[in-house]
MIKOLDO-361085 format. One record per atom (N, C-alpha, C): x, y, z. Coordinates in steps of 0.2 Angstrom, whole numbers, plus 5000, padded with zeros to 4 digits. Atoms other than C-alpha are relative to their C-alpha. Layout:
residues N
XYZ
...
***
This chain:
residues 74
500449945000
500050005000
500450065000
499649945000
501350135006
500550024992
499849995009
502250084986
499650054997
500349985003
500850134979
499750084999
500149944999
500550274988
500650064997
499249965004
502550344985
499750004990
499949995007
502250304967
499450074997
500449975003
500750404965
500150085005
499449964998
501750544976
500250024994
499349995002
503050544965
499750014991
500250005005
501950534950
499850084999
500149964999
501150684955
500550064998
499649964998
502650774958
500550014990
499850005009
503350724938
499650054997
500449975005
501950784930
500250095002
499649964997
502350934941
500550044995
499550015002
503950944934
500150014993
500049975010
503650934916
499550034997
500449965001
502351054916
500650075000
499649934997
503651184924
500549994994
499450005006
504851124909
499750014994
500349985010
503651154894
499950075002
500049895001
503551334897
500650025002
499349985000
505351344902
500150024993
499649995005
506451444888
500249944997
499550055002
507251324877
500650054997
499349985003
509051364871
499950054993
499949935007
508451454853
499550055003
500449964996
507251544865
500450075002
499549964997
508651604876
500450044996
499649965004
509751654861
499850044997
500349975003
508451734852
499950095005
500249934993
508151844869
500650045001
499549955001
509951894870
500350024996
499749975006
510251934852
499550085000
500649944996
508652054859
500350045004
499749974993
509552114873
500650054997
499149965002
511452164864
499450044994
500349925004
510152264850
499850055004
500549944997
509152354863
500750055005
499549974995
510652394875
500850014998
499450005005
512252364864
500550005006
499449994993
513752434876
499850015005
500349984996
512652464888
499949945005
500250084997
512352274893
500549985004
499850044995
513752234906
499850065005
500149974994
513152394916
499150005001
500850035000
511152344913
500149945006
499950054995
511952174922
500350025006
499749994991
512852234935
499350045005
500449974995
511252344940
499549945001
500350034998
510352214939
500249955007
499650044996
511352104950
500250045006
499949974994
511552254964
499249985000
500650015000
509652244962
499849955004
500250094996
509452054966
500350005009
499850024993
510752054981
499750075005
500649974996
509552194988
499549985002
500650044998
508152114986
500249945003
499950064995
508951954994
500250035007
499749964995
509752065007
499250015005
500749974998
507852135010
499549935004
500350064998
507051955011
500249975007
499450044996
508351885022
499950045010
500349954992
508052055037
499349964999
500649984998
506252025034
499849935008
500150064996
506551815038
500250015008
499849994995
507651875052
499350055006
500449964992
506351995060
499249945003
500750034995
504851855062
500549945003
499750044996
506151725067
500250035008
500049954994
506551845081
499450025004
500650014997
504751865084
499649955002
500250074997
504351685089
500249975005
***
């Protein structure tokens, strides 16, 4: 019974899985986006990337006091 159970868990969890993988970019997707990206922004594009990337470790900075403040409050 517990087999049964796992498999139909894990069947679950698949389908899951290859739902979240059909709407992923594929590889001529991604290339197609960044032949996009070097027209739109040209020499621009490693200072586009670095803002974005202070961007993110702010926003992970952000998240991380917020987890600390309710962890603190428990």
């Amino acid at each position: 019974m517990e087999a049964i159970l796992a498999a139909r868990w894990f069947g679950v969890r698949i389908v899951r899985t290859e739902l979240i993988a059909m709407f992923s970019p594929g590889p001529i997707e991604l290339l197609i986006v960044g032949v996009i990206a070097v027209f739109l922004f040209g020499t621009r594009l490693p200072e586009v990337g670095r803002s974005l990337g202070k961007g993110l470790v702010e926003f992970k900075k952000g998240i991380r006091e917020i987890e600390d403040e309710i962890h603190s409050a428990t």
